[in-house]
N, C-alpha and C positions, 0 to 999 in steps of 0.2 A: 495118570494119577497126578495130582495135584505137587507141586514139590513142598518136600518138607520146610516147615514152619521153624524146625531147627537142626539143619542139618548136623550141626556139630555134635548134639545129643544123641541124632541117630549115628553118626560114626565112634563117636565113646573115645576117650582119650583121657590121656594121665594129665592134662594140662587143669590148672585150680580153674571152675567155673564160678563157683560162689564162696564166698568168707563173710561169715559175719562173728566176729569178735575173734575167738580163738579156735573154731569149729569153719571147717571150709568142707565142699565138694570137689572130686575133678567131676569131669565131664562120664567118663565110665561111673564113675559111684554114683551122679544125678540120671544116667538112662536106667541105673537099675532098681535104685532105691522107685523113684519115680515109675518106672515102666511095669513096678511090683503093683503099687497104689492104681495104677490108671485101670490094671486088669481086676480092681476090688468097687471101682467105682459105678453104682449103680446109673441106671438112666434116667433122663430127668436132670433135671439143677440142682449144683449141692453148692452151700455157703460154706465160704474160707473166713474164718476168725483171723483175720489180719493184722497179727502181729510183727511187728520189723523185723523176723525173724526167720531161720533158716529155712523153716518149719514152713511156715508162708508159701517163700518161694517152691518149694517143694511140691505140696498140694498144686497151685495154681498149674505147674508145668503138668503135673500126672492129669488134671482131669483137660489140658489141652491137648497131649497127647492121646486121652480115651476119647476127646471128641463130644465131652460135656461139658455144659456150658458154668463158669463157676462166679458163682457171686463174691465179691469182696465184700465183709463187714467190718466197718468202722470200731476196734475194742472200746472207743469212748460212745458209740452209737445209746444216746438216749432211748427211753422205753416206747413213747408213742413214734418213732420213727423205725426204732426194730421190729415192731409190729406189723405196720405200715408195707415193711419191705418182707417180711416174711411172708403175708397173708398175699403178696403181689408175686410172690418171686416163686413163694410153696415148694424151697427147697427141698430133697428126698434126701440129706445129710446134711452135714456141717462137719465140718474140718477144721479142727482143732488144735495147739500145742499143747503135748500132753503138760497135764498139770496147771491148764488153763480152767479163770474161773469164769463159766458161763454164766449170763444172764436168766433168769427165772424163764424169761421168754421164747428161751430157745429148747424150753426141755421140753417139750414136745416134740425135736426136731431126734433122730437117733443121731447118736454122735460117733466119730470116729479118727483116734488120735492119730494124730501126722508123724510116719516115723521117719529116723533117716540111715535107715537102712534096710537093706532091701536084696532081692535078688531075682528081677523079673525082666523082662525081655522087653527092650521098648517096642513100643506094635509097628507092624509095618506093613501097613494102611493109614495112608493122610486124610483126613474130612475134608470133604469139596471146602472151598476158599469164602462160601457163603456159609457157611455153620456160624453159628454161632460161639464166639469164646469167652466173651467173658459178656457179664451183666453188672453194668457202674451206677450207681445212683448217684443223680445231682444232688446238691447240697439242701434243695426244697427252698430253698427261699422266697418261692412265689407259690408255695402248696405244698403238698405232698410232693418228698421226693418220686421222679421220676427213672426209671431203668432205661438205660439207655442199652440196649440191644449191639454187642460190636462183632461182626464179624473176622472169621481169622483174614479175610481178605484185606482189612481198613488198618489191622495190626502191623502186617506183614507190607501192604504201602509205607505206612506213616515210616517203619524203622528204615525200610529199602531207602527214600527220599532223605533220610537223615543221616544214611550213610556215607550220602551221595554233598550236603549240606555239610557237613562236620569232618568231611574224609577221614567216618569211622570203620574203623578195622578190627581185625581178631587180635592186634598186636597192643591196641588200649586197655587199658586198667581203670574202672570206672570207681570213684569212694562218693559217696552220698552218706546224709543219714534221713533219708525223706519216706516218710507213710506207705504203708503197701497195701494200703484199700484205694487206692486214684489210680488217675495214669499220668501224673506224673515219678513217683516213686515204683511203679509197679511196670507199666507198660514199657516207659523208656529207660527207667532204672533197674530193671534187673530183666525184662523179655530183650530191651535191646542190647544187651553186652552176650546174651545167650544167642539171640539169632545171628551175631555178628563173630560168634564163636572164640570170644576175648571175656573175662572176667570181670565181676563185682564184688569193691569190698563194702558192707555195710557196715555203719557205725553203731546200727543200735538207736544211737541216739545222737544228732549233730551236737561238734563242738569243736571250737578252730585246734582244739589239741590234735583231736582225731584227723581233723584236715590235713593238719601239721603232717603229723606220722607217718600216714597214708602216703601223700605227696613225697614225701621225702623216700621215702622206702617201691616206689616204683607206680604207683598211681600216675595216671597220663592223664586223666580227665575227670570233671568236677561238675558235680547238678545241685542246684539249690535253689531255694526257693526267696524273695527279697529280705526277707526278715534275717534270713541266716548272712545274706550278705551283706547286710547290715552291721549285723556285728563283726564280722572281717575286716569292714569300713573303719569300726571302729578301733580294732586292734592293728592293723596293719601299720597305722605310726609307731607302734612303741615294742610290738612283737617281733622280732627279727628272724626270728627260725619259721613263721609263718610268712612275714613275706617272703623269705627265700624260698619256701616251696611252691608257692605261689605264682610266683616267678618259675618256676621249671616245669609248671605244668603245661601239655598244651594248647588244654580247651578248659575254661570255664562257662559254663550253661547256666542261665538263671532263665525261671521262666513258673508259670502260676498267677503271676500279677506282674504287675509293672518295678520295674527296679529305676528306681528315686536318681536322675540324672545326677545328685550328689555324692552317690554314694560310686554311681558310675566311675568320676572321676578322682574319688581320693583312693581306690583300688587302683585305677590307671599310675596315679602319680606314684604311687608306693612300690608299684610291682615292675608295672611298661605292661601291664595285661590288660585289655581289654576285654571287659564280658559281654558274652555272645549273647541277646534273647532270642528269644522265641515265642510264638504264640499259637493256641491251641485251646480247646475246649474238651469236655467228654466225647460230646455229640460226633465232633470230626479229628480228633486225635488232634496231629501236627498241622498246622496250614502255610505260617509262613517263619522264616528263621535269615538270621544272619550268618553269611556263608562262612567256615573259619577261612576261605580267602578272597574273604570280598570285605570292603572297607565295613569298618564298625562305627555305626553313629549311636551314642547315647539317648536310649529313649527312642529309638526305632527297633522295630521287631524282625524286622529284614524281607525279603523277597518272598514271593509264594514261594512252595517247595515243586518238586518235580512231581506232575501230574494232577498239582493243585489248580483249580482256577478261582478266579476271586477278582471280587466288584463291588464296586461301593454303589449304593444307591441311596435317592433322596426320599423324602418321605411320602412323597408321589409311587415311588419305585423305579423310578428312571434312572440310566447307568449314569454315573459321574465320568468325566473324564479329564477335567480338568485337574492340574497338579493342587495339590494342597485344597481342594475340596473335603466338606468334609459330610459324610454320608457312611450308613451301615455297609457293614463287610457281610456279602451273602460268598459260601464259597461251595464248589462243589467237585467231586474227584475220588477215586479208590479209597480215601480215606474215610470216609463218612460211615457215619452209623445206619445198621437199619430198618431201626423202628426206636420208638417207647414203648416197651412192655406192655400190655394192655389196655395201648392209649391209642387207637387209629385217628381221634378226634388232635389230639395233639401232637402227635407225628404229621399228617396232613397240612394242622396249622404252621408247623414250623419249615415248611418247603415251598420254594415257590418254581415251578416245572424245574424240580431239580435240583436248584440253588436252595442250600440251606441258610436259613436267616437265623445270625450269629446273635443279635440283640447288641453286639458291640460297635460303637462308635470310630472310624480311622479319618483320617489325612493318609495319601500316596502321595512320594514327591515325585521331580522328577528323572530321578532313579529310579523307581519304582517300590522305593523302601517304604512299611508300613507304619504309619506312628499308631500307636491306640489312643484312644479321648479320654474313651472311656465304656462304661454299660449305656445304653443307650435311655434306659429307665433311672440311672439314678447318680450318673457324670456329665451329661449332656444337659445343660444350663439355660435355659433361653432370657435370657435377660436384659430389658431396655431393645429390645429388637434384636440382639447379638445373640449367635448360638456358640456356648463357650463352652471350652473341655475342663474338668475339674482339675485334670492330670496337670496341664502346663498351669495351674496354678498351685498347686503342691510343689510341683518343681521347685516352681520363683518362692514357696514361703519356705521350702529345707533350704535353700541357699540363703538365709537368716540366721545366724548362729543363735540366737536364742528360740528356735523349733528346732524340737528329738523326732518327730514326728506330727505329721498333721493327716488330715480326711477334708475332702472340701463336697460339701454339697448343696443343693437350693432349697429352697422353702419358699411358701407363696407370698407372694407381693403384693400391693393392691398396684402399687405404679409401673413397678417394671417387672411385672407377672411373675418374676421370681428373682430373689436375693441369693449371694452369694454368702454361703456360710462356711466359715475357716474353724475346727474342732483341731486345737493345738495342743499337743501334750510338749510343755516348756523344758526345752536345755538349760539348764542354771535362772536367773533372775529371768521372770515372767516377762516376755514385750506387751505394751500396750495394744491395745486394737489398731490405733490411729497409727501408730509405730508400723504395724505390720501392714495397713492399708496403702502406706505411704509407700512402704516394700516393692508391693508389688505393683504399683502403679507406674513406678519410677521401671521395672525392668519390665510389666508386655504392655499394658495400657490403662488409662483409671475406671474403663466401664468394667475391668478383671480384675479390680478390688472386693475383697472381702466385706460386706455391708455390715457383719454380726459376725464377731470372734468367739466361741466359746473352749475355755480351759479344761482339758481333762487329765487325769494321771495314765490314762494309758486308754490306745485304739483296740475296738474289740476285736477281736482277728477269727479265723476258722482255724481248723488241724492245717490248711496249709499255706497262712501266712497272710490272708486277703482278708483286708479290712473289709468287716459287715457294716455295711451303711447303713442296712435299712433299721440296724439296732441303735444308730445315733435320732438324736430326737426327742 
């Protein structure tokens, strides 16, 4: 039989497995509450209404315990995308917080409220490692969203390799306050503190108080997303009870997008903490991370993980191997996904014997650390002959104190096939274009100047944190 997915659930214990605000689980209370729901769940796929809440994690755990497969949905999820995902996905329930208010969309679906309590016997029988566990939709940006098919096999790699990457244990304390329809809030923020048989506190809702609190009251480790550590960035000179806990924690995680080598360093100078990234997708969970004892470079993502392999290749599809080349990341390993829902046509396209094609852009040095560029569709620049990354241009314009943030993208060119466009949301008095051109030419080179600056009051982001490009324009 397969080993259990959570062993600490199936041993049951008085120790807190989850808290979110003033409501916690031990580990005995989530096998029963849980082990009650898993034996109500019918077969088929049932949608989890994914709210940051107790209630959330509950449902997800019972129907991976019954061995059905559960959708997350997004509670800000728009009408034609709910659609979209129900008529693809043809839940046989939806799981709910009680006193939640569904969508018109979903009443067709029968409903059933998430309780937390319970008294049922966790099963004991594990689902072969290829079942099916959860079903993520991409964000759709190039269509309709996609379902990405994960088995509990790609789950149970991705957290084993990060425990192995972060020497995490059942003796960590994890505080987040990140979305529990992804995988980054759901899979590594509350399945990995559960399989690692250590606890999660969730906040609800991030906010450096929470962070505060948390950390100071026994929290070991920290997951966020750039945005949130942004604003840390920007309290940590003047907050002092925040840097102190900050400072006592052991591991701070960011990861979902790139975190702004700026902000890298004014957490470093404030705290002596270095934050760890990582990088990953739906498709393949975890792929590669900075070790917590292996050196931290800002703006690198770190080493593949254990059992990960990964290669960059050029647009030929030939392996790179030169340092500092820069070429897509195809990677392939236990962790991958295995399928798109109903899509043989575009599962097929995105594999190539094996290696999945990530669509993102790296540089490996030689260490082997991975920088990211960027998307390969819409950070990778080709311009005057040069193929340049958006990213180390955002870098060089937040090291300008008059940009809060910026997005850097291209647009067509007649002369040099595409122009470099700088979208700056201004820190105090506006810089001129020529100001900020001069910028950036003076720190990497003048062919990675900005051609066209445009002013905005703020970048459009998704629920977690990542500037949508293809909404500039």
């Amino acid at each position: 039989m397969p080993d259990s997915l959570f062993p600490a659930i199936t041993a049951g214990s008085d120790a807190e497995a989850l808290r979110f605000g003033d409501r916690s689980l031990t580990y005995a209370e989530l096998g029963a509450v849980a082990g009650a729901l898993a034996a109500e769940l019918p077969a088929g796929r049932v949608a989890v209404w994914a709210t940051p809440t107790l209630h959330t994690s509950v449902a997800v755990v019972a129907a991976l315990l019954a061995g059905v497969p559960a959708v997350p949905l997004n509670p800000k999820i728009g009408e034609r995308e709910l659609t979209h995902i129900l008529g693809d996905s043809t839940p046989a329930l939806v799981l709910a917080e009680p006193g939640a208010d569904l969508p018109d969309r979903l009443a067709g679906v029968p409903r059933r409220d998430i309780p937390l309590t319970g008294a049922g016997p966790v099963p004991d029988t594990e689902p072969d490692a290829e079942t099916p566990a959860l079903i993520v939709y991409t964000s759709g940006t190039t269509g309709p969203p996609k379902g990405v098919v994960l088995p509990r096999r790609a789950i149970a790699a991705t957290l084993d390799a990060l425990e192995d990457a972060w020497q995490w244990t059942g003796e960590d304390v994890l505080v987040h306050g990140l979305p529990l329809f992804h995988v980054h809030g759901l899979i590594l923020g509350i399945l990995g503190p559960l399989r690692r048989g250590g606890s999660v506190r969730h906040l609800g809702r991030f906010s450096t108080e929470g962070i505060t609190r948390e950390l100071t009251s026994g929290a070991t480790m920290m997951f966020g997303v750039p945005t949130m550590y942004h604003r840390i960035a920007e309290a940590v000179a003047t907050d002092h009870e925040l840097t102190a806990a900050l400072r006592s924690a052991r591991l701070l995680v960011s990861g979902s997008a790139a975190l702004p080598v700026h902000d890298h360093e004014r957490i470093a100078a404030a705290t002596g903490q270095r934050v760890v990234e990582r990088y990953g997708m739906t498709e393949t969970l975890m792929n590669t991370s900075v070790r917590a004892d292996g050196e931290r470079k800002p703006g690198a993502v770190g080493v593949p993980l254990a059992g990960v392999g990964l290669r960059l290749v050029d647009e030929s599809g030939a392996e790179l191997g030169e340092p500092d080349a820069v070429g897509e990341i195809q990677v392939r390993g236990p962790n991958l996904f295995t399928e798109y829902l109903n899509r043989p046509d575009a599962t097929a396209a995105a594999l190539d014997g094996g290696w999945f094609r990530t669509g993102d852009v790296a540089t490996r040095d030689a260490d082997g650390y991975v920088r990211i560029v960027g998307r390969k569709a819409t950070d990778l620049i080709k311009s005057g002959g040069y193929k340049i990354g958006a990213g180390e241009i955002e870098n060089a314009l937040l090291e300008h104190p008059g940009v809060a943030e910026v997005a850097v993208t291209g647009e067509p060119d007649d002369d040099l096939g595409e122009r470099i466009v700088a979208w700056v949301v201004p820190g105090g008095a506006r810089p001129s274009a020529e100001e900020l051109a001069e910028h950036v030419a003076k720190l990497l080179a003048p062919h990675k100047r900005p051609r066209v600056v445009r002013y905005l009051e703020a970048l459009p982001r998704n629920d977690m944190g990542k500037v949508m490009k293809r909404a500039l324009g």
